[in-house]
PyMOL CGO cylinders between C-alpha atoms (Angstrom):
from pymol import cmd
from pymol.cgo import CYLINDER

trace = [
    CYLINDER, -38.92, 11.39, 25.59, -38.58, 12.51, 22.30, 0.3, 1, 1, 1, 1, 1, 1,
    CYLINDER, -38.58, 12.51, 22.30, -36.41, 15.34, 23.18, 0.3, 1, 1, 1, 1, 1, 1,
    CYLINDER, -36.41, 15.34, 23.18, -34.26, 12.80, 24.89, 0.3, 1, 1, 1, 1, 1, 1,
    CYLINDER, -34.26, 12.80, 24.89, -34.73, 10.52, 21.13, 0.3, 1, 1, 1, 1, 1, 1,
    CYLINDER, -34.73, 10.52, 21.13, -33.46, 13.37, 19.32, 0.3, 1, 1, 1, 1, 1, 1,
    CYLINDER, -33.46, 13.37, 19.32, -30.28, 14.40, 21.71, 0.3, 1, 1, 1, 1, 1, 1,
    CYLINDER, -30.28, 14.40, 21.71, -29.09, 10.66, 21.06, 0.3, 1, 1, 1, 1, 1, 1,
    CYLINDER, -29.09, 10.66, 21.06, -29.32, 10.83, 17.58, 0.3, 1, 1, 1, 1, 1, 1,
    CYLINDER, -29.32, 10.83, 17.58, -27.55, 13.87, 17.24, 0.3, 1, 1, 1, 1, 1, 1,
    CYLINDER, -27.55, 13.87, 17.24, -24.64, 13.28, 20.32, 0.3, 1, 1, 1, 1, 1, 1,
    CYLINDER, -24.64, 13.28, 20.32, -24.49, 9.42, 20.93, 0.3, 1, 1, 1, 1, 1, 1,
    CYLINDER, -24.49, 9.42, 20.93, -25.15, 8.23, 17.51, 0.3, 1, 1, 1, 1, 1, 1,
    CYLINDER, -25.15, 8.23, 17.51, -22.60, 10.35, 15.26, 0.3, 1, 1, 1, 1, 1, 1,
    CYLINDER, -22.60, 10.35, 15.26, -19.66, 9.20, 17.70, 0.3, 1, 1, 1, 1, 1, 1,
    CYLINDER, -19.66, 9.20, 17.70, -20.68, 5.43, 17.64, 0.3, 1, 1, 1, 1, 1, 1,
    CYLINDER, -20.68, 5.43, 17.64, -20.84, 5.77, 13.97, 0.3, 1, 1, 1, 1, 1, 1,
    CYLINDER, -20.84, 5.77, 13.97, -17.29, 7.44, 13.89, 0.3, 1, 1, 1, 1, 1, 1,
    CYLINDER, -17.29, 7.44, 13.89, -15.57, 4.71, 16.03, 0.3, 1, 1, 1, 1, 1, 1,
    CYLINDER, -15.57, 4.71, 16.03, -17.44, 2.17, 14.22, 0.3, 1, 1, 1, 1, 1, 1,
    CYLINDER, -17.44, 2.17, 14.22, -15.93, 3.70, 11.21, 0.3, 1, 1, 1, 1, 1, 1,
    CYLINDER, -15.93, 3.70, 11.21, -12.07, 3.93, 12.83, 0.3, 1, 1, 1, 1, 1, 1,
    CYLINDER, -12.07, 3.93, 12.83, -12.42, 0.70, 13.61, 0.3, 1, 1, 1, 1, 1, 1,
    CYLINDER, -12.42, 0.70, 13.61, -13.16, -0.67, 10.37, 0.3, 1, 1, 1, 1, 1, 1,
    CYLINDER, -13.16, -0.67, 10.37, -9.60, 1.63, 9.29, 0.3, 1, 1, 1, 1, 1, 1,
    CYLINDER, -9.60, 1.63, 9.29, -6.47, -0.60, 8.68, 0.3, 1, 1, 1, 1, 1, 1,
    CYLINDER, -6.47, -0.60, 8.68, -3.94, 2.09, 9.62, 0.3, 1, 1, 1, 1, 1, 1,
    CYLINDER, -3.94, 2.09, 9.62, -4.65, 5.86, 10.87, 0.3, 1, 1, 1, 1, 1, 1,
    CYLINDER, -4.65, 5.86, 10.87, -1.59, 7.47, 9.10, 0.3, 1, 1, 1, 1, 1, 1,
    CYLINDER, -1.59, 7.47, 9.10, -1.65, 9.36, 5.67, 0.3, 1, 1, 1, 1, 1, 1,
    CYLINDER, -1.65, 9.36, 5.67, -0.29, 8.53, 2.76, 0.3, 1, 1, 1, 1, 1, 1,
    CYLINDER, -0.29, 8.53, 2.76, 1.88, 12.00, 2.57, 0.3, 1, 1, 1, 1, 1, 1,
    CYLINDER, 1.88, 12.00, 2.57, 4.05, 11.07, 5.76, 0.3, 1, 1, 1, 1, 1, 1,
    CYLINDER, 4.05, 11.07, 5.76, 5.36, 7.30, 4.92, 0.3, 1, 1, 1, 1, 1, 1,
    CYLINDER, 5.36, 7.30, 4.92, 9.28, 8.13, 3.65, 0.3, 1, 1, 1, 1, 1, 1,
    CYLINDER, 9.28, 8.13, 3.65, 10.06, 4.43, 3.08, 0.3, 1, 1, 1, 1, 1, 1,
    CYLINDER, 10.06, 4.43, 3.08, 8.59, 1.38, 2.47, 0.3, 1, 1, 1, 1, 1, 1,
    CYLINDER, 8.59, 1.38, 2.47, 9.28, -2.31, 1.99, 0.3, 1, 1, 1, 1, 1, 1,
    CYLINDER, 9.28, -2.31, 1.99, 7.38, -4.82, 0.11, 0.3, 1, 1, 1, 1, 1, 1,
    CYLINDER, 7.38, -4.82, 0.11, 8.56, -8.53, 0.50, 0.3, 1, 1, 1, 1, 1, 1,
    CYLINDER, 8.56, -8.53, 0.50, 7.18, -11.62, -1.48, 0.3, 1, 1, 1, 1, 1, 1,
    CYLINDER, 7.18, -11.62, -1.48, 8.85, -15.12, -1.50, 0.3, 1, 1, 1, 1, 1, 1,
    CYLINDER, 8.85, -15.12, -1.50, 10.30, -13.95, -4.69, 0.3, 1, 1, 1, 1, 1, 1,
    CYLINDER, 10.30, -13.95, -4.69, 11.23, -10.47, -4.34, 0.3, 1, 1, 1, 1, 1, 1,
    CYLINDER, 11.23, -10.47, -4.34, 12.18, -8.08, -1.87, 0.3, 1, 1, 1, 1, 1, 1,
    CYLINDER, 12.18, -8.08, -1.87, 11.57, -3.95, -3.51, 0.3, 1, 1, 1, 1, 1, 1,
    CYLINDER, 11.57, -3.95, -3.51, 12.65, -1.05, -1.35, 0.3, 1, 1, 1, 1, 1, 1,
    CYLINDER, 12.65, -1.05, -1.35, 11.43, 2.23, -2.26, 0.3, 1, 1, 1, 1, 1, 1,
    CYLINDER, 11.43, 2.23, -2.26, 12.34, 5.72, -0.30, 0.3, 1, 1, 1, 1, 1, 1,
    CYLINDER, 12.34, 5.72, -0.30, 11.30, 9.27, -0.82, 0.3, 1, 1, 1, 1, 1, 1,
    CYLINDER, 11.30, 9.27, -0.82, 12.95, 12.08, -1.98, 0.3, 1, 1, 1, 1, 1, 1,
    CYLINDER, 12.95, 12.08, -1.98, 12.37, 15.45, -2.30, 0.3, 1, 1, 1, 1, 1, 1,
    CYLINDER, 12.37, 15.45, -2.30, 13.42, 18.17, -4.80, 0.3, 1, 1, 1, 1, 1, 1,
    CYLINDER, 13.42, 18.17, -4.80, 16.07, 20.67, -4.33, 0.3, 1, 1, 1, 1, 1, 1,
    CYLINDER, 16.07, 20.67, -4.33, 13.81, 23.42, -5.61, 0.3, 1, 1, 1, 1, 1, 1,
    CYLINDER, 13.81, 23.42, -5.61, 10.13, 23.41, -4.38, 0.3, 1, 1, 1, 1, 1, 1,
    CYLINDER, 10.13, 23.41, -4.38, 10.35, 20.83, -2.31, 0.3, 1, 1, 1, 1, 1, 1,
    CYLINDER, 10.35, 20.83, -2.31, 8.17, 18.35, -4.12, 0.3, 1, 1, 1, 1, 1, 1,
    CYLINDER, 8.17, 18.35, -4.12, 8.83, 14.50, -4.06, 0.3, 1, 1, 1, 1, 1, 1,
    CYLINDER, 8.83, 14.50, -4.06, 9.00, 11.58, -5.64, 0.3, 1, 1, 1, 1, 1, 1,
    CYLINDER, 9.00, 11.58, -5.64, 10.27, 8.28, -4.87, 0.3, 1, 1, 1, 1, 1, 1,
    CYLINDER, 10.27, 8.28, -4.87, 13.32, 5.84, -6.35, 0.3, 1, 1, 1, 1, 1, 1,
    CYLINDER, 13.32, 5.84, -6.35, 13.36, 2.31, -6.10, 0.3, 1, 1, 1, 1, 1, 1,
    CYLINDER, 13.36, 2.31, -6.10, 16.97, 1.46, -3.89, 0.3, 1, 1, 1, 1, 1, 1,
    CYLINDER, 16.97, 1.46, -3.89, 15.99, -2.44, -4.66, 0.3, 1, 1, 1, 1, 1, 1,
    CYLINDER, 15.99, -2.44, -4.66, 16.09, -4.93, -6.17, 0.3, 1, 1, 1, 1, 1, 1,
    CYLINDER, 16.09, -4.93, -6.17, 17.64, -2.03, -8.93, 0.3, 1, 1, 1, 1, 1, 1,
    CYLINDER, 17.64, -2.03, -8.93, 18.27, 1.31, -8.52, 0.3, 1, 1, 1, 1, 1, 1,
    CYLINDER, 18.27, 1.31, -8.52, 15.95, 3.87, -10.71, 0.3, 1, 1, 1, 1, 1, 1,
    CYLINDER, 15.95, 3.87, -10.71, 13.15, 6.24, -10.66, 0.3, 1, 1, 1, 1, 1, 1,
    CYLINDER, 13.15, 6.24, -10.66, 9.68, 4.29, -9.07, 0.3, 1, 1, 1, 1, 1, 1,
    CYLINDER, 9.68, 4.29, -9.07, 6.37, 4.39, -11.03, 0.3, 1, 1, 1, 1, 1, 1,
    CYLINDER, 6.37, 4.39, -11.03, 4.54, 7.34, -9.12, 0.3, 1, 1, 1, 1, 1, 1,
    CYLINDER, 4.54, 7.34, -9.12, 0.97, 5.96, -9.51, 0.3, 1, 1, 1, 1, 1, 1,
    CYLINDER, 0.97, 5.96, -9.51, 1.76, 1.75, -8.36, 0.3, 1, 1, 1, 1, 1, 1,
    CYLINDER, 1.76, 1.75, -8.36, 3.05, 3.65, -5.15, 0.3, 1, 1, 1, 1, 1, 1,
    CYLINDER, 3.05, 3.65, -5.15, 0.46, 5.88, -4.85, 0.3, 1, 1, 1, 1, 1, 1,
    CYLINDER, 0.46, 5.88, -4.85, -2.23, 3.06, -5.30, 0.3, 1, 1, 1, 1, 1, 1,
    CYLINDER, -2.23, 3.06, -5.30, -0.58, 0.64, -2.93, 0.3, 1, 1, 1, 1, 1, 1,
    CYLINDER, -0.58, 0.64, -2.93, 0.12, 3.57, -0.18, 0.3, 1, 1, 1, 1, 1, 1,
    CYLINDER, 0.12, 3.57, -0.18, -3.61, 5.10, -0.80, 0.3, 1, 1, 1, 1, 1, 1,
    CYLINDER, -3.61, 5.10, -0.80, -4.69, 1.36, 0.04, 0.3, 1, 1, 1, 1, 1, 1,
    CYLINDER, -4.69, 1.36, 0.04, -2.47, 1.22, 3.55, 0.3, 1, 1, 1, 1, 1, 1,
    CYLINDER, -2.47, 1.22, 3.55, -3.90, 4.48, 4.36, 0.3, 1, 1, 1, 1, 1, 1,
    CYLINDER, -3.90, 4.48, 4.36, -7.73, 4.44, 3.26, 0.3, 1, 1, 1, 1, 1, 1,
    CYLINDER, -7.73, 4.44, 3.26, -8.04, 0.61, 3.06, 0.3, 1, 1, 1, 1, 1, 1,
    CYLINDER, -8.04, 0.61, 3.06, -10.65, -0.20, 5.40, 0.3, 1, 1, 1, 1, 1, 1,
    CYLINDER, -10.65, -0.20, 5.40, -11.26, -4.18, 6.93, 0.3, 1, 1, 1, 1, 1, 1,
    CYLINDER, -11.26, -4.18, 6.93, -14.32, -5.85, 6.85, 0.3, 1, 1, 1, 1, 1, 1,
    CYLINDER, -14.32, -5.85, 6.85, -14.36, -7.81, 9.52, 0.3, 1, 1, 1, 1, 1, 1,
    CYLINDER, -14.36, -7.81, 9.52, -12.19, -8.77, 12.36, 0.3, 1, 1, 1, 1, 1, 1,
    CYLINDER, -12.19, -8.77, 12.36, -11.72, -12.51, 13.00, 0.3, 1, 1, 1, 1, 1, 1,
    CYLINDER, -11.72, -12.51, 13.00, -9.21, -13.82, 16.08, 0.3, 1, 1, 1, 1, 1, 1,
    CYLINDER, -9.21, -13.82, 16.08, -7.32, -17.21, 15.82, 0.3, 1, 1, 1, 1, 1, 1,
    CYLINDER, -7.32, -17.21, 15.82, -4.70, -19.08, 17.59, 0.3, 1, 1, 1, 1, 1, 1,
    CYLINDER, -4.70, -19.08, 17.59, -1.29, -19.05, 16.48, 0.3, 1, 1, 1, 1, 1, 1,
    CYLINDER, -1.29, -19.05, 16.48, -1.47, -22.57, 15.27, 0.3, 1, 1, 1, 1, 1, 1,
    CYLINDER, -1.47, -22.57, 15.27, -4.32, -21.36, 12.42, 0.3, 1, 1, 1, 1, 1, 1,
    CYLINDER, -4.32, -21.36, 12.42, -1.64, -18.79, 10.91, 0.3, 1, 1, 1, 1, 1, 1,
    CYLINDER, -1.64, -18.79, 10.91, -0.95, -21.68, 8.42, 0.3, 1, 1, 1, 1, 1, 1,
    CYLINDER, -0.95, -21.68, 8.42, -5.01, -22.10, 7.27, 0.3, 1, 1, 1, 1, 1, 1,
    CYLINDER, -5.01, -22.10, 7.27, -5.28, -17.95, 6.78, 0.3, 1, 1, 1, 1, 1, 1,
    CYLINDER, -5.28, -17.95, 6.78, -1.59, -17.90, 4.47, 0.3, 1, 1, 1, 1, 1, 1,
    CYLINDER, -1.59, -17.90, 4.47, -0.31, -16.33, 7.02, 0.3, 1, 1, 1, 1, 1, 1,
    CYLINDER, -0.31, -16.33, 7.02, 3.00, -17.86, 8.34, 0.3, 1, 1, 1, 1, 1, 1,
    CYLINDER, 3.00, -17.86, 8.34, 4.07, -17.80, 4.60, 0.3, 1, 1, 1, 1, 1, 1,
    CYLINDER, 4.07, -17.80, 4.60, 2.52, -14.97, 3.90, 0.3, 1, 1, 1, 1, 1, 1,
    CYLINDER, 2.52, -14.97, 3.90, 1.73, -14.13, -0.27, 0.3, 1, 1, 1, 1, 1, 1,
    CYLINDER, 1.73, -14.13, -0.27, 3.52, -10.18, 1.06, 0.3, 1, 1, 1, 1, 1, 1,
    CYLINDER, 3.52, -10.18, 1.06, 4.67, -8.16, 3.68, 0.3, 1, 1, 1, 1, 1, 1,
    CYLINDER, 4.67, -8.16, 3.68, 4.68, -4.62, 3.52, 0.3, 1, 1, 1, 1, 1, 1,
    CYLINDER, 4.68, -4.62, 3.52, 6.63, -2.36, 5.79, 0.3, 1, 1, 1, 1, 1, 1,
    CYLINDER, 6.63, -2.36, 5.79, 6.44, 1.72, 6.00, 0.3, 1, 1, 1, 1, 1, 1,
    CYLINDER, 6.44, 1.72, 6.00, 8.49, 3.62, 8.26, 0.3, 1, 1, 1, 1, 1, 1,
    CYLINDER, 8.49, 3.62, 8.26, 7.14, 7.26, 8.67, 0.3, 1, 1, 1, 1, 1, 1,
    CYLINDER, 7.14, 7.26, 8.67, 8.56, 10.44, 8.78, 0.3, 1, 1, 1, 1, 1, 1,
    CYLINDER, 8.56, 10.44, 8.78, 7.93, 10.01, 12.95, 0.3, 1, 1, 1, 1, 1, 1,
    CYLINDER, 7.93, 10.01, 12.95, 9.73, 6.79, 12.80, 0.3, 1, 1, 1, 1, 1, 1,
    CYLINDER, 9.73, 6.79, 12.80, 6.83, 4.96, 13.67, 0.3, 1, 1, 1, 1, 1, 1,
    CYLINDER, 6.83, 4.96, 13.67, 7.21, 1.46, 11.49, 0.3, 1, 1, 1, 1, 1, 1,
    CYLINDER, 7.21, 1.46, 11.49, 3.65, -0.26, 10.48, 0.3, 1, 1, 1, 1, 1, 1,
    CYLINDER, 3.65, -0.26, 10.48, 3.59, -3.36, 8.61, 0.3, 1, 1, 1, 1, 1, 1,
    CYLINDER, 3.59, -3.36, 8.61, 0.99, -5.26, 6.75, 0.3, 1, 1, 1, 1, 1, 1,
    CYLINDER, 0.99, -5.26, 6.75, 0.93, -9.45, 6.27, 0.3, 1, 1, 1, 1, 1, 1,
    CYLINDER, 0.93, -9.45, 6.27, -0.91, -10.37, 3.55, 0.3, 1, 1, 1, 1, 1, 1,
    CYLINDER, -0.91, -10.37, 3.55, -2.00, -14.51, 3.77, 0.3, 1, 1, 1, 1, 1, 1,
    CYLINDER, -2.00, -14.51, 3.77, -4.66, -16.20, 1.33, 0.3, 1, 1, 1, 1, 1, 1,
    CYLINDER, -4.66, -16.20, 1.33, -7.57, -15.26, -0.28, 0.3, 1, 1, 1, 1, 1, 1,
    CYLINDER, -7.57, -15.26, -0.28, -10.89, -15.96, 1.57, 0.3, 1, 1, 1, 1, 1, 1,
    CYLINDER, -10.89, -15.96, 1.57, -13.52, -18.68, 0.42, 0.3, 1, 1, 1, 1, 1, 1,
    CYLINDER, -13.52, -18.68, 0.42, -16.08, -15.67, -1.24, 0.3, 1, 1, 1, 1, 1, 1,
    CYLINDER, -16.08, -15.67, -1.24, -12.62, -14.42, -3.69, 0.3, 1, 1, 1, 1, 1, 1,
    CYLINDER, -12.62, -14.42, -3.69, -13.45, -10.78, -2.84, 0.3, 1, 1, 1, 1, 1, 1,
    CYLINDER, -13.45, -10.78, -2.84, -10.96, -10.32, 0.40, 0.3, 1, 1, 1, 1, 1, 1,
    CYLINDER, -10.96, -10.32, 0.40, -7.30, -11.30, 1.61, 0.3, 1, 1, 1, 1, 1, 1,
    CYLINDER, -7.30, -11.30, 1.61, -6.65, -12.57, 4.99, 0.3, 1, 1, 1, 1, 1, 1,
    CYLINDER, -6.65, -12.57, 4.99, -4.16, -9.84, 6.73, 0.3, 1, 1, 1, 1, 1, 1,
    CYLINDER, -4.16, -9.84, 6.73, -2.60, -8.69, 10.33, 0.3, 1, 1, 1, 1, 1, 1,
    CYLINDER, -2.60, -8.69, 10.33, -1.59, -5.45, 10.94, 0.3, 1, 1, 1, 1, 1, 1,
    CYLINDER, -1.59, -5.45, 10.94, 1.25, -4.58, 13.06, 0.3, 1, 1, 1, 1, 1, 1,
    CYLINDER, 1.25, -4.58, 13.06, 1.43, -8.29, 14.13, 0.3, 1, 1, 1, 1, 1, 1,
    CYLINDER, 1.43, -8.29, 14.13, 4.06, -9.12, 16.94, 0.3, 1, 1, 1, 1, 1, 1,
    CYLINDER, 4.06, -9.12, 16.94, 7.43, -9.75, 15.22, 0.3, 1, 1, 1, 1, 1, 1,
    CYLINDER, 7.43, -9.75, 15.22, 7.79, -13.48, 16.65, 0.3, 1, 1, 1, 1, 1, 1,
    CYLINDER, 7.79, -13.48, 16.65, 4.61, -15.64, 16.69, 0.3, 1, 1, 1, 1, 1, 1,
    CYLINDER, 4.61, -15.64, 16.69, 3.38, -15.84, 20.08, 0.3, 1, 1, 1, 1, 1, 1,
    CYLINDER, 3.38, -15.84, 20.08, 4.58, -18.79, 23.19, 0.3, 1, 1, 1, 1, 1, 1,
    CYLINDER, 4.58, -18.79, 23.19, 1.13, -19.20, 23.91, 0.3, 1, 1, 1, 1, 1, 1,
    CYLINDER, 1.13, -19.20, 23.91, -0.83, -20.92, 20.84, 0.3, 1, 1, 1, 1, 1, 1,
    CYLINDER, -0.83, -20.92, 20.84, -3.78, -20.55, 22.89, 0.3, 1, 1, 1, 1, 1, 1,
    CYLINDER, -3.78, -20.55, 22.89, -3.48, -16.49, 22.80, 0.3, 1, 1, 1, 1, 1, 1,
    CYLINDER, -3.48, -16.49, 22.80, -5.74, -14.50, 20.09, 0.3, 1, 1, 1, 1, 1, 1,
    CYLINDER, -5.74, -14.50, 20.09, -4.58, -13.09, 17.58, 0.3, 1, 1, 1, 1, 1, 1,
    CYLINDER, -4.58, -13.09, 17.58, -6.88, -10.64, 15.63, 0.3, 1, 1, 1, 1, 1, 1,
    CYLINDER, -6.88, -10.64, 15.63, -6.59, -11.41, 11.51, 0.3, 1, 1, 1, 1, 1, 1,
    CYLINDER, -6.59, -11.41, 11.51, -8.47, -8.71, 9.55, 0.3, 1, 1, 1, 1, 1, 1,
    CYLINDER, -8.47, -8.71, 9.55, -10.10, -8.60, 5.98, 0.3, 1, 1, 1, 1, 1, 1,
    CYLINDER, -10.10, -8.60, 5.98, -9.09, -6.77, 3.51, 0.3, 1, 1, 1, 1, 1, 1,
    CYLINDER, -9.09, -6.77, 3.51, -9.89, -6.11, 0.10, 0.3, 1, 1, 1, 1, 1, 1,
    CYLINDER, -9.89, -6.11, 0.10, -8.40, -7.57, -2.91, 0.3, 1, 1, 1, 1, 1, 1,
    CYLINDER, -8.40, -7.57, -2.91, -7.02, -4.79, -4.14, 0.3, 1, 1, 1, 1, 1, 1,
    CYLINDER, -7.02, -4.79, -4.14, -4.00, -5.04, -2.29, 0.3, 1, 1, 1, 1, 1, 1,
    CYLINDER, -4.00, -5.04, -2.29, -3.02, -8.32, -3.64, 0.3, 1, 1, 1, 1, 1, 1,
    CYLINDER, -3.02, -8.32, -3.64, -2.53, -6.32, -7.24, 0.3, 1, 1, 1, 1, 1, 1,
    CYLINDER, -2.53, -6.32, -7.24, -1.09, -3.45, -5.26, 0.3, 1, 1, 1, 1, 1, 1,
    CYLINDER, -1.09, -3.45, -5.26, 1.68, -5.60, -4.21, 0.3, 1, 1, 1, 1, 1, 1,
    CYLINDER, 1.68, -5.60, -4.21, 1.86, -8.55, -6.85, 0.3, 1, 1, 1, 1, 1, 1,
    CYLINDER, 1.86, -8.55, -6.85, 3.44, -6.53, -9.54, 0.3, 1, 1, 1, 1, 1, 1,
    CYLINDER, 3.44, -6.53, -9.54, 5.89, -7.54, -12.39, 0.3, 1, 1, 1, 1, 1, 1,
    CYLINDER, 5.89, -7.54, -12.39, 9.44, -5.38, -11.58, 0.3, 1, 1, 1, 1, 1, 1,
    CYLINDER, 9.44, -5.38, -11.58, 8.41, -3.23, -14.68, 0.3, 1, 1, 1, 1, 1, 1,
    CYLINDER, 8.41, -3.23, -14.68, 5.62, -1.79, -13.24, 0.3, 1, 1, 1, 1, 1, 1,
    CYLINDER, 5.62, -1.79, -13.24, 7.10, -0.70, -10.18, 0.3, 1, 1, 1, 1, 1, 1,
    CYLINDER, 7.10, -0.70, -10.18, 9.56, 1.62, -12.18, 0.3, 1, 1, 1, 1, 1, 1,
    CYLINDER, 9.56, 1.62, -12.18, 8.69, 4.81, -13.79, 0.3, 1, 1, 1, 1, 1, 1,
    CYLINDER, 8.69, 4.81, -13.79, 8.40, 4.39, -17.77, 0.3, 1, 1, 1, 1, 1, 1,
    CYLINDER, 8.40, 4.39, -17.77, 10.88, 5.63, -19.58, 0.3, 1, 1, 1, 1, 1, 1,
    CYLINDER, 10.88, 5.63, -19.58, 9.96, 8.73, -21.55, 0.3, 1, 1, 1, 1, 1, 1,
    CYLINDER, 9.96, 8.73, -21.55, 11.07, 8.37, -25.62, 0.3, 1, 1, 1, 1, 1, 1,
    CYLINDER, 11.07, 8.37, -25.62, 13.09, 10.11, -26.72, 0.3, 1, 1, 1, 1, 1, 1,
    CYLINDER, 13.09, 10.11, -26.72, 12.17, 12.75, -29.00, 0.3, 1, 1, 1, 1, 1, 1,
    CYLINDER, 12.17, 12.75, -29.00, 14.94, 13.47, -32.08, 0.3, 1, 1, 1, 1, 1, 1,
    CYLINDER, 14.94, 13.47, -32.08, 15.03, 16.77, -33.20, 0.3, 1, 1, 1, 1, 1, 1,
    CYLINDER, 15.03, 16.77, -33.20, 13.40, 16.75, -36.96, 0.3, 1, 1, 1, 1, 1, 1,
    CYLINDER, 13.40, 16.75, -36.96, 16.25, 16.89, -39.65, 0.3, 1, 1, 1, 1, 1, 1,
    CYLINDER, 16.25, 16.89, -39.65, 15.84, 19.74, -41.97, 0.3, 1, 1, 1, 1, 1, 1,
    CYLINDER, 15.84, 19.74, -41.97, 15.49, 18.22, -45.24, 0.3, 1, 1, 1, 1, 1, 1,
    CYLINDER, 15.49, 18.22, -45.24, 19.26, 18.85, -47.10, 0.3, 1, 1, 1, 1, 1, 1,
    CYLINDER, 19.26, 18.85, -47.10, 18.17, 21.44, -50.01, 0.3, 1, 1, 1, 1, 1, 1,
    CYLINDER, 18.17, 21.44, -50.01, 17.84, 20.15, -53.35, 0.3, 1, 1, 1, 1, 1, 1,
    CYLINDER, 17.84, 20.15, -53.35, 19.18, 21.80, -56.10, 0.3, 1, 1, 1, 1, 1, 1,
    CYLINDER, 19.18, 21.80, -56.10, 15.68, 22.64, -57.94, 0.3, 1, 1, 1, 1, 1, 1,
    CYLINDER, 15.68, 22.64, -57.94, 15.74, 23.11, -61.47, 0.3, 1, 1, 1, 1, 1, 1,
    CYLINDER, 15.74, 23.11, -61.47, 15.75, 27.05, -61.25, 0.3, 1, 1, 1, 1, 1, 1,
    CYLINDER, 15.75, 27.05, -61.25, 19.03, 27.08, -59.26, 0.3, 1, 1, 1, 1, 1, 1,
    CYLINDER, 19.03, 27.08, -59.26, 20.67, 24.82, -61.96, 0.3, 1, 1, 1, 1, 1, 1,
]
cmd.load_cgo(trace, "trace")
């Protein structure tokens, strides 16, 4: 009995633990593979794309919209760290007629990635929930709400964090620009009074 105690523990138990853990996983992709990405509020739409260095191959990314210029490197790392790492709570269904209570057929954000596969993931971010600490969300939810308003659809929790990953002022979302740095004049020689 024990030996059979100590064989679940050591198979059964790890692997539960591991799906319980993937499940709890918004997305399965890395950070290091998303190329594009889209984030759309009701006031904004920003489009941001990778590119990579003619020498070394290292990357960065530009903003193509609403402007064109150089993106901040760490807002889009901490929003894409989120969509990869970001983990959900809990797991709630509801019918398509609820997408109004959760925020979610106005959503607050929408973000889109398209990977370097081409496999597109987005994220639908609605209202807060009652305790302040998590967002109602869907991942990968059909494009077109559903005929059936009977039919489940699963809404996730997320945390907060990804409403100030995405609800940034246009400023942030560019990279800073560095000042400029004016070579030091030479002071113009004075006559002193031993040159006189």
């Amino acid at each position: 009995m024990t030996g059979l105690v100590a064989l679940f523990e050591m198979q059964v138990s790890p692997k539960q633990e591991a799906a319980k853990e993937e499940k709890q996983k918004i997305f399965a992709f890395k950070s290091d593979r998303v190329q594009f990405f889209t984030v759309k509020t009701p006031e904004k739409i920003l489009t941001f794309e990778r590119v990579y260095a003619t020498k070394g191959g290292k990357s960065s990314w530009e903003m193509k919209l609403p402007v064109q210029a150089h993106a901040s490197q760490a807002s889009v790392d901490f929003l894409l760290d989120r969509l990869a790492t970001g983990k959900s709570d809990r797991t709630i269904n509801i019918t398509a007629a609820q997408l109004p209570e959760f925020g979610l057929d106005q959503p607050q954000a929408t973000v889109t990635v398209k990977l370097d596969n081409q496999e597109t993931h987005r994220l639908v971010l609605g209202k807060t929930d009652f305790s302040g600490r998590f967002l109602y969300a869907q991942a990968n939810p059909p494009e077109a709400p559903p005929q059936n308003s009977a039919q489940n659809l699963p809404v996730l929790l997320v945390p907060f964090d990804f409403k100030n990953a995405v609800q940034r002022p246009l400023s942030e979302w560019k990279k800073a620009e560095e000042p400029k740095t004016e070579k030091p004049q030479k002071p113009s020689p004075t006559p002193s009074p031993e040159n006189k």
